[in-house]
C-alpha positions as CSV (number, residue, x, y, z in Angstrom):
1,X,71.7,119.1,126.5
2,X,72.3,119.4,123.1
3,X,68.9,120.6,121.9
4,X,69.1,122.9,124.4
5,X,72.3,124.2,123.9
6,X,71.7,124.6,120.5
7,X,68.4,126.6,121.1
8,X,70.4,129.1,122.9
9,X,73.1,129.1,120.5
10,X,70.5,130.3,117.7
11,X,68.8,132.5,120.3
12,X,72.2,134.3,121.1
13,X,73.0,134.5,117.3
14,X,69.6,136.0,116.7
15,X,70.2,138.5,118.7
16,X,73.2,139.5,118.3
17,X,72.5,140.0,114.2
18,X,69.3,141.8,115.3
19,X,72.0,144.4,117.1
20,X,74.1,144.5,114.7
21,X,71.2,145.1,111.9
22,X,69.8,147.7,114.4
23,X,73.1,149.3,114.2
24,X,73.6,149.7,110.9
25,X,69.9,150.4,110.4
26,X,70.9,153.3,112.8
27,X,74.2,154.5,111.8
28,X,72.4,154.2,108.3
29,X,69.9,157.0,109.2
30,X,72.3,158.7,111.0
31,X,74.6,159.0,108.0
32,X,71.5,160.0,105.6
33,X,70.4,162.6,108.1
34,X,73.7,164.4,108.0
35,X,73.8,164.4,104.4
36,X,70.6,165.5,104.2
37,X,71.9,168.2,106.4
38,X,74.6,169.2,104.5
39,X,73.6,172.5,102.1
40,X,74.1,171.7,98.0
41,X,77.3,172.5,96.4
42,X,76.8,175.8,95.6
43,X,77.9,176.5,91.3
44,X,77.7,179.7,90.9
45,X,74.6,182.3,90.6
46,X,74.3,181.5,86.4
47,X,74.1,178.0,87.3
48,X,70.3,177.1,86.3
49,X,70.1,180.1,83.4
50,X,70.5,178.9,79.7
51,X,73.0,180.7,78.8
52,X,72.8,179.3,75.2
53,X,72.2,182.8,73.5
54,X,74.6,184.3,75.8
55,X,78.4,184.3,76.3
56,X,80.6,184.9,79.3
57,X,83.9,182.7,78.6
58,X,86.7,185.1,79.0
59,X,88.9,182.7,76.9
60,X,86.4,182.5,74.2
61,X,85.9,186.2,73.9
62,X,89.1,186.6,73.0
63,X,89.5,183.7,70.6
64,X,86.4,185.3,68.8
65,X,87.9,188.8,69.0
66,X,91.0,187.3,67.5
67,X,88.9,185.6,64.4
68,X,87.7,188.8,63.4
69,X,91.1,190.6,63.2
70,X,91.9,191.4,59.6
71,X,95.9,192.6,59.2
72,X,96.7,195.2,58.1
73,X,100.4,194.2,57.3
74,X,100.3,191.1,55.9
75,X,103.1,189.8,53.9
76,X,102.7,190.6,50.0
77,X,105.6,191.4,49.0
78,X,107.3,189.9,45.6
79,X,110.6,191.2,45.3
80,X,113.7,192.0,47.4
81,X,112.9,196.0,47.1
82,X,109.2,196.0,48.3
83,X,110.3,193.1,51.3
84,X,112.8,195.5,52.1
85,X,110.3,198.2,52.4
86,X,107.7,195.6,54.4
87,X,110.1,194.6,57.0
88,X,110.7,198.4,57.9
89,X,107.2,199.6,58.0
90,X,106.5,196.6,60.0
91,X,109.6,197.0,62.2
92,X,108.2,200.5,62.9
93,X,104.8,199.1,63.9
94,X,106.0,196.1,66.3
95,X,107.9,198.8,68.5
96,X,105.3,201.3,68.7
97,X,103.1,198.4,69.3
98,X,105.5,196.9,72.1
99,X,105.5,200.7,73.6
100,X,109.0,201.8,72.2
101,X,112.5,202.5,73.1
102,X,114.1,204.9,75.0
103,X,115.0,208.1,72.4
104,X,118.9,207.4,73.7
105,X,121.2,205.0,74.5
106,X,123.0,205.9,78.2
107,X,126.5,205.2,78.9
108,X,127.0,201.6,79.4
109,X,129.2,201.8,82.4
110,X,130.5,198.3,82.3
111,X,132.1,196.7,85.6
112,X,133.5,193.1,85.7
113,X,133.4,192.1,89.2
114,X,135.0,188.7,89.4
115,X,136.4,186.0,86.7
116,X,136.5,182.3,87.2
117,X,138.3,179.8,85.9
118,X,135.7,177.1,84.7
119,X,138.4,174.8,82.9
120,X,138.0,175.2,79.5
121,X,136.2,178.3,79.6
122,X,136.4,181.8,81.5
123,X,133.4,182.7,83.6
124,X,133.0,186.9,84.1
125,X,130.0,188.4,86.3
126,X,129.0,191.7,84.5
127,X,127.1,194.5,85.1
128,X,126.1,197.3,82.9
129,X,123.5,200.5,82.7
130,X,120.7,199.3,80.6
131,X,118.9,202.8,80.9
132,X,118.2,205.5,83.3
133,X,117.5,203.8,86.8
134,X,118.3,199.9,85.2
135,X,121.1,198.0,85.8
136,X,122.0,194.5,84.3
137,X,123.2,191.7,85.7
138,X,125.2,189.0,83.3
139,X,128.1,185.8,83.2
140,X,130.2,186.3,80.0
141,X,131.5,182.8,79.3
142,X,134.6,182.1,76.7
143,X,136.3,179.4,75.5
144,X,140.1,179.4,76.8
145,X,141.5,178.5,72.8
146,X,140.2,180.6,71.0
147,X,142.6,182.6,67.9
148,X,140.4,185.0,67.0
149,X,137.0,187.2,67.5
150,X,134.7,184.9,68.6
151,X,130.7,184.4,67.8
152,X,128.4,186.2,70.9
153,X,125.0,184.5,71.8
154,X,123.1,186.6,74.1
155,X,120.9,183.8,76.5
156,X,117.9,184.2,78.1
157,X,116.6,182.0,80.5
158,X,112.8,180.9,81.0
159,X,110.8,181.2,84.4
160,X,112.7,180.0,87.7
161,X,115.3,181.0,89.8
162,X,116.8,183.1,86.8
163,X,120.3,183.4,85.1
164,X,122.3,180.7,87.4
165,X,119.8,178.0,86.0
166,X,121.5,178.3,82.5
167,X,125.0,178.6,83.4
168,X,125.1,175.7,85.4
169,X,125.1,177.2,89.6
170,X,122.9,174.9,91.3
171,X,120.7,176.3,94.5
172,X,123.2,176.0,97.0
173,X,125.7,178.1,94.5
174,X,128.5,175.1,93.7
175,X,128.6,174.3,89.7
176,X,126.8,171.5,88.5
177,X,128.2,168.3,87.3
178,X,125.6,167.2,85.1
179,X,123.1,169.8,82.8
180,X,119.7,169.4,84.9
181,X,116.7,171.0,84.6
182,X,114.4,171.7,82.2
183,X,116.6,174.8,81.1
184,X,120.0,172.5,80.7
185,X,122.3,174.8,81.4
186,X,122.3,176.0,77.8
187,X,124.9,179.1,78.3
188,X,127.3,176.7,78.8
189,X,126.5,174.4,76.0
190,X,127.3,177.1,73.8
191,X,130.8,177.9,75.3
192,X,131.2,174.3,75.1
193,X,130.6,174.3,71.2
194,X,132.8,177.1,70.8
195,X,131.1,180.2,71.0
196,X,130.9,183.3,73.3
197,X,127.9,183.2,76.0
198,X,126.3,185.8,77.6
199,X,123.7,185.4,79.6
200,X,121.9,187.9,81.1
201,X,119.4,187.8,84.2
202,X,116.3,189.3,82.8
203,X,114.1,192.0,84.5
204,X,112.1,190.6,87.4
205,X,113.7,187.4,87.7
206,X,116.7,186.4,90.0
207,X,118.8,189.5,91.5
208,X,116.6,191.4,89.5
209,X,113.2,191.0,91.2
210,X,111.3,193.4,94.0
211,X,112.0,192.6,97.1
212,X,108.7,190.4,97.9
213,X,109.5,188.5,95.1
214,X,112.5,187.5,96.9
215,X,111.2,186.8,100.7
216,X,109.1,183.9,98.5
217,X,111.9,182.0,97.6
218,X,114.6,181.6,94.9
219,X,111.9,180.6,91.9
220,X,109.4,183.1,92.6
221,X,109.6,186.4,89.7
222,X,108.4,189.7,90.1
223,X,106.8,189.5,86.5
224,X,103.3,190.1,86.7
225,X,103.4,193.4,89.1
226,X,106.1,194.8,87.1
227,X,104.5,193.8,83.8
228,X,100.9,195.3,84.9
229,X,103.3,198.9,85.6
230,X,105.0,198.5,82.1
231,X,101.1,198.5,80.5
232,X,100.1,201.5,82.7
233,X,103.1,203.8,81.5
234,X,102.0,202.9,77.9
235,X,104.8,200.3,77.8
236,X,105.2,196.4,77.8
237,X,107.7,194.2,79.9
238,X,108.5,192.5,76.4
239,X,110.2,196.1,75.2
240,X,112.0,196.4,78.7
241,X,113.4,192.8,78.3
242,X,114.2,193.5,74.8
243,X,116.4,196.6,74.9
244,X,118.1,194.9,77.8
245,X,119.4,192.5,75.2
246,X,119.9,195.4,73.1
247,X,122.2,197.0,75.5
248,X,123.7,193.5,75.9
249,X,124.7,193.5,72.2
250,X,125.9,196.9,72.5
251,X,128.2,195.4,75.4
252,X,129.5,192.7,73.5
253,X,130.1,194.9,70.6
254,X,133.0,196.6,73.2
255,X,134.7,193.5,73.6
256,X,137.6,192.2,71.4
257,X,136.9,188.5,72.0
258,X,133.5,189.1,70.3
259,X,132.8,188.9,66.6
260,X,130.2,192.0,66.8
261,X,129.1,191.0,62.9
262,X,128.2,187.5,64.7
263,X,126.0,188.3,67.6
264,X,123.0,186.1,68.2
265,X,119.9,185.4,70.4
266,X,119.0,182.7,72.2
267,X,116.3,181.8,75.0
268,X,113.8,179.5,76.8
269,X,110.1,180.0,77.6
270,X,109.9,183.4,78.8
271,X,113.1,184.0,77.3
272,X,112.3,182.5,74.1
273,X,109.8,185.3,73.8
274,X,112.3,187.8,74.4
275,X,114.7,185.8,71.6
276,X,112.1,186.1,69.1
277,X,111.3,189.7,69.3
């Protein structure tokens, strides 16, 4: 009996590792024929050409055609006098270059529309004509104790749901306790170290985007369409951002708690570009 039964245990293990093996033999096949089946990644029609005597890299076109620009302006100047004279032909160049300024400055038409009480500072929303057709949108924030004309700092914030993200309104519109984000509510760190803030919503972000821009949600800017019109008139959306802050200083320049001798810039990311020119 126990011969026996071991015979036909062996027999019955046999077989059933000579299904399974047939099984995996077959799913096997199966699995090579539908790779086999499946078409090559396709890479492109330049993908077997030696392109070693060729070049089609966007980027590296233009780091090329950057190497072999020669300026014209450079810096060579070796007293106060001749500086003095570079910074003004150069001035001239970097606005015709950006695509210029409008040949007048429009009235200003300045509305506050509400003030808030912010504890130790004032918070104003502002608007004011920038230039025919552009309004601007702005929080003027100033410390409570203050004795005299204060220091202005225009701020401009960086890509993301705009001008609230530097004074501190969270998504939902209630005040933040604590400076999130990667822009830190900076307009109110400068009130807070005694200054005057304004911060202004640049052109194409926040209120100040087209309306597709806004069914897309509260981070979403309007940069690139309206910066692709700016280059078709001739212009750039650097010089529109730019005289906006222009316009801002000429605001703050109106108002007796500002220093207008003391007016600076600051900004992040897309705003730091506006800062710096």
């Amino acid at each position: 009996m126990k011969r026996t039964a071991r015979r036909q245990f062996l027999k019955q293990s046999s077989l059933a590792t000579l299904i399974a093996a047939s099984r995996l033999t077959t799913s096997e096949a199966f699995s090579q024929n539908q790779t086999a089946a499946l078409p090559s990644q396709y890479r492109g029609p330049l993908a077997d050409f030696d392109s070693n005597d060729r070049e089609f890299d966007s980027l590296q076109f233009c780091l090329s055609s950057y190497e072999q620009v020669k300026p014209s302006m450079s810096f060579s100047a070796n007293n106060e006098a001749s500086a003095r004279a570079w910074q003004a032909r150069v001035r001239s160049k970097l606005v015709e270059l950006l695509g210029g300024f409008p040949s007048h400055r429009v009235a200003l038409r300045p509305r506050v529309f509400e003030k808030k009480d912010m504890g130790s500072y004032t918070r104003e929303k502002i608007i004011f004509q920038s230039r025919e057709n552009l309004s601007v949108f702005g929080y003027l924030l100033l410390p409570k104790n203050r004795s005299r004309a204060l220091p202005g700092v225009v701020c401009l914030p960086g890509h993301g749901r705009g001008v609230d993200d530097v004074v501190g309104i969270s998504e939902k519109g209630e005040q933040r306790e604590g400076k999130s984000g990667y822009e830190k509510d900076f307009a109110v760190q400068v009130v807070e170290n005694g200054c005057a803030a304004f911060a202004i919503e640049q052109l194409a972000f926040g209120c100040r985007r087209d309306e597709a821009a806004r069914k897309k949600g509260a981070s979403t800017s309007s940069c690139q369409p309206a910066a692709g019109a700016a280059l078709l008139f001739g212009q750039t959306m650097i010089a529109w951002r730019v005289w906006d802050v222009m316009r801002s200083i000429d605001y703050l320049s109106t108002r007796e708690e500002i220093d207008p001798r003391r007016i600076a810039t600051m900004g992040i990311s897309g705003g730091g570009t506006v800062s710096f020119f």
